[in-house]
C-alpha positions as protocol buffer text, in pm:
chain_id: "A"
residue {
  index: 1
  type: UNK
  ca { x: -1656 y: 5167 z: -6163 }
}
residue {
  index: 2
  type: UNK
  ca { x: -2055 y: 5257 z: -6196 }
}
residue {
  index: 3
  type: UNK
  ca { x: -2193 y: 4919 z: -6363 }
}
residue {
  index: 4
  type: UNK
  ca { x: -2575 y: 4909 z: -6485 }
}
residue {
  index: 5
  type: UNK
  ca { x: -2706 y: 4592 z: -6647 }
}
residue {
  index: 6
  type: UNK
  ca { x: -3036 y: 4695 z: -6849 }
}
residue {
  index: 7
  type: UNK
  ca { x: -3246 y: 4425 z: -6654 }
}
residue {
  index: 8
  type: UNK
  ca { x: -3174 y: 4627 z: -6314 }
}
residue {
  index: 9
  type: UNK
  ca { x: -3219 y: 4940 z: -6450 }
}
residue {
  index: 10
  type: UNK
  ca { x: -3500 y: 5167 z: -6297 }
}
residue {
  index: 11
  type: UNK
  ca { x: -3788 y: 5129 z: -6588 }
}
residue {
  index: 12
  type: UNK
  ca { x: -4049 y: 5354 z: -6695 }
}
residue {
  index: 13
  type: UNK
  ca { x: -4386 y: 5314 z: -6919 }
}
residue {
  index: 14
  type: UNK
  ca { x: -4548 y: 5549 z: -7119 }
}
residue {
  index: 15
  type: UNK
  ca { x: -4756 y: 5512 z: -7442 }
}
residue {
  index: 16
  type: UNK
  ca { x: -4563 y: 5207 z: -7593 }
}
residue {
  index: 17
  type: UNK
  ca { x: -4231 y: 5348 z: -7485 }
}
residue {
  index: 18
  type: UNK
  ca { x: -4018 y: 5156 z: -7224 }
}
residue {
  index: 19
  type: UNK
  ca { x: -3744 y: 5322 z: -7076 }
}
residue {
  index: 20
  type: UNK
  ca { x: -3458 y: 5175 z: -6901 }
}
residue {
  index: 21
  type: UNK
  ca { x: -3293 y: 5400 z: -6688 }
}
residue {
  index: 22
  type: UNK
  ca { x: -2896 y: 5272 z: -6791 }
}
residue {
  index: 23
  type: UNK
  ca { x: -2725 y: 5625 z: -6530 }
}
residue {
  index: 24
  type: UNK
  ca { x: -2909 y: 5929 z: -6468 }
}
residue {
  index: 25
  type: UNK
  ca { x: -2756 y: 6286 z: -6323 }
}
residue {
  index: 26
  type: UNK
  ca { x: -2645 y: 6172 z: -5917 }
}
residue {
  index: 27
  type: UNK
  ca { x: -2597 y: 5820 z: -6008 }
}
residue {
  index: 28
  type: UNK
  ca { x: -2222 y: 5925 z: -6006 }
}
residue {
  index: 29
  type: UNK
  ca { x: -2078 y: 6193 z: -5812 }
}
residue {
  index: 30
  type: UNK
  ca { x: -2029 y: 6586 z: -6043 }
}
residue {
  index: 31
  type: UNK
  ca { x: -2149 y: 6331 z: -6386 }
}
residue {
  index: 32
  type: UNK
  ca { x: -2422 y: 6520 z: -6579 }
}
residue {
  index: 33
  type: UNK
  ca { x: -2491 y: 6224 z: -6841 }
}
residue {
  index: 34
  type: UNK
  ca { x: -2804 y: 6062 z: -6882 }
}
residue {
  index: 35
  type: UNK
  ca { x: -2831 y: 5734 z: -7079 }
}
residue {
  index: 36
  type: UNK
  ca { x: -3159 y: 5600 z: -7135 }
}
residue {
  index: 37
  type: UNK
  ca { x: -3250 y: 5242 z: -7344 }
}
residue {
  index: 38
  type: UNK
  ca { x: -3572 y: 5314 z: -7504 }
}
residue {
  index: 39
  type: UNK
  ca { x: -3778 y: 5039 z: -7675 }
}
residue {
  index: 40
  type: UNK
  ca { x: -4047 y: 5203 z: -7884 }
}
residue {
  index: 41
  type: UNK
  ca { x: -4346 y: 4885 z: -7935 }
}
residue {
  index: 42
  type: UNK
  ca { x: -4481 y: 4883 z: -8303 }
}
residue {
  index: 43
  type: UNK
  ca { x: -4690 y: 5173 z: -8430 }
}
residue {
  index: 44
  type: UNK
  ca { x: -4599 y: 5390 z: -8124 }
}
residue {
  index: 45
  type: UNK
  ca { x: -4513 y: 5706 z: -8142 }
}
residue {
  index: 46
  type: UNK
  ca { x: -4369 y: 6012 z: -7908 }
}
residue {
  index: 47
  type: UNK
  ca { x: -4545 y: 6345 z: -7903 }
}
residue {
  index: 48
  type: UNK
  ca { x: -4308 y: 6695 z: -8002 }
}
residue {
  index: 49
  type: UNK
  ca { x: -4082 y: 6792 z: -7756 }
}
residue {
  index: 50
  type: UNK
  ca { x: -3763 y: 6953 z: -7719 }
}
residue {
  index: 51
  type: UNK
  ca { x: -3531 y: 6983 z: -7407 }
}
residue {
  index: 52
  type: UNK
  ca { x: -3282 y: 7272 z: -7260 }
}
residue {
  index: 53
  type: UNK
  ca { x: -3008 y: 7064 z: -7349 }
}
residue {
  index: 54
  type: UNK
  ca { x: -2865 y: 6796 z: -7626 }
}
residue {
  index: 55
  type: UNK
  ca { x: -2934 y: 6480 z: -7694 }
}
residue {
  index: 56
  type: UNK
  ca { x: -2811 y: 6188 z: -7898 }
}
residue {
  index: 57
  type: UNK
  ca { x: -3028 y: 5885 z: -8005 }
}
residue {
  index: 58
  type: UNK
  ca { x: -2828 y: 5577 z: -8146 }
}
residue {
  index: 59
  type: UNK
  ca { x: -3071 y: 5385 z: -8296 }
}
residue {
  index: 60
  type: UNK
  ca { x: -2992 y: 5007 z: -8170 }
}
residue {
  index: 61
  type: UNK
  ca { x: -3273 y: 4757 z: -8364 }
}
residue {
  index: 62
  type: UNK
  ca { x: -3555 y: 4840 z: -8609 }
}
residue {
  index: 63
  type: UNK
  ca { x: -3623 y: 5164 z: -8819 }
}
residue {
  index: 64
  type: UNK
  ca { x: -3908 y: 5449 z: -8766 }
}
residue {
  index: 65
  type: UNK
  ca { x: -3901 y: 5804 z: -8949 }
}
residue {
  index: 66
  type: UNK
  ca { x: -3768 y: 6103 z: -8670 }
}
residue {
  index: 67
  type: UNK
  ca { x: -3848 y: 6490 z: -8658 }
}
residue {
  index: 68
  type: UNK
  ca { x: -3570 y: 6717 z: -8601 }
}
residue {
  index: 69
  type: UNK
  ca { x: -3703 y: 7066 z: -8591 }
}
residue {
  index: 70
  type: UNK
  ca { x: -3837 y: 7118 z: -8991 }
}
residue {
  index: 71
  type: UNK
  ca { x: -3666 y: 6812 z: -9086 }
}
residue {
  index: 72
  type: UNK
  ca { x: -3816 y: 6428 z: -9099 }
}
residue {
  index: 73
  type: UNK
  ca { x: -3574 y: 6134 z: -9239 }
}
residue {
  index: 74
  type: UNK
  ca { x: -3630 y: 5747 z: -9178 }
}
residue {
  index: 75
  type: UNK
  ca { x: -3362 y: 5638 z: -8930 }
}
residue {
  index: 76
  type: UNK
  ca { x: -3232 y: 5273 z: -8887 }
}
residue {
  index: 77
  type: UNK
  ca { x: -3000 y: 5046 z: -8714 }
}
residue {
  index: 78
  type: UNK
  ca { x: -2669 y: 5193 z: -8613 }
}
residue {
  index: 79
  type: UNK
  ca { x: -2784 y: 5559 z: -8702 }
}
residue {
  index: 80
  type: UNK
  ca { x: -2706 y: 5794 z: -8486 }
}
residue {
  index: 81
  type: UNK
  ca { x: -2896 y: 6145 z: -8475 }
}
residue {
  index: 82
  type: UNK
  ca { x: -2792 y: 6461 z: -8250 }
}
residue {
  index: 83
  type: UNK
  ca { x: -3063 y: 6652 z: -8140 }
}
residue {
  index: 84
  type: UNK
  ca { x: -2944 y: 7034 z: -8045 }
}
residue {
  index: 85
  type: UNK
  ca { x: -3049 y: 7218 z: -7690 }
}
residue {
  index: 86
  type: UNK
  ca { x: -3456 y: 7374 z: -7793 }
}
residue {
  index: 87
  type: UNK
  ca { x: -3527 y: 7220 z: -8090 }
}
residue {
  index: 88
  type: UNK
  ca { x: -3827 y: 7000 z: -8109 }
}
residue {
  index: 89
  type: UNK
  ca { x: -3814 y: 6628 z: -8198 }
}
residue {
  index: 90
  type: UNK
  ca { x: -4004 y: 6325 z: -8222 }
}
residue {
  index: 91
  type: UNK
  ca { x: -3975 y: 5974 z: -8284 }
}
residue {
  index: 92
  type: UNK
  ca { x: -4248 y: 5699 z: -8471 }
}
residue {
  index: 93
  type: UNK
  ca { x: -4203 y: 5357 z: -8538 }
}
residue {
  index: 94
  type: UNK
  ca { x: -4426 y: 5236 z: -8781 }
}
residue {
  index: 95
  type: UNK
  ca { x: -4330 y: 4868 z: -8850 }
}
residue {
  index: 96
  type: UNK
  ca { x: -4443 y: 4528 z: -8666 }
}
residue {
  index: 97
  type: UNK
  ca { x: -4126 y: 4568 z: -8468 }
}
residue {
  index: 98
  type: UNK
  ca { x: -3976 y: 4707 z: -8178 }
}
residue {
  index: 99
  type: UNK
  ca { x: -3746 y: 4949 z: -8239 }
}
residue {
  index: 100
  type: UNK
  ca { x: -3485 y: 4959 z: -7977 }
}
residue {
  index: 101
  type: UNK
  ca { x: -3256 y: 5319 z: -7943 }
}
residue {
  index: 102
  type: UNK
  ca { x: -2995 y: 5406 z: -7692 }
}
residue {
  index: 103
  type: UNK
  ca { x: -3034 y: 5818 z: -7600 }
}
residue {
  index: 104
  type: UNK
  ca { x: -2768 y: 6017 z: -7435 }
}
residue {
  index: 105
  type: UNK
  ca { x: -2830 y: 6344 z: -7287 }
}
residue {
  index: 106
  type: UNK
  ca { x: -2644 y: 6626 z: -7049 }
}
């Protein structure tokens, strides 16, 4: 059994996003999942990206508005958005709260 507890998890920093590294590719043996828990601090936001393969953001605590390709829609607790492999995204959270998302990718 692979157990993570969000507290021990490897963490990074970047421009008002924390991420908690919950299992990462190698963490167990032939698994190519990635789950990250991502608290976004109020009024941050991410710059467009996109990836080579899918992702899924289940948005935990809080509400911001999210860019999938040509598309922007407010998202909110226990939303969950796929993201397909290219396509660029983004994520804002505009209120006095943190806004706390789980993201999956392979």
């Amino acid at each position: 059994m692979f157990k993570q507890n969000k507290s021990e998890a490897p963490r990074r920093e970047r421009n008002g996003f924390t991420s908690h590294i919950l299992l990462q590719q190698g963490d167990i043996l032939d698994v190519r999942l990635a789950i990250t828990w991502v608290d976004v601090a109020p009024g941050s936001s991410q710059r467009p990206h996109s990836h080579g393969s899918e992702q899924v953001y289940v948005i935990i605590k809080g509400k911001g508005q999210m860019r999938v390709g040509d598309e922007k829609r407010e998202v909110v607790e226990d939303d969950l958005i796929f993201i397909p492999p290219h396509v660029v995204h983004s994520i804002e959270n505009s209120l006095n709260e943190v806004l706390q998302q789980l993201l999956h990718s392979t």
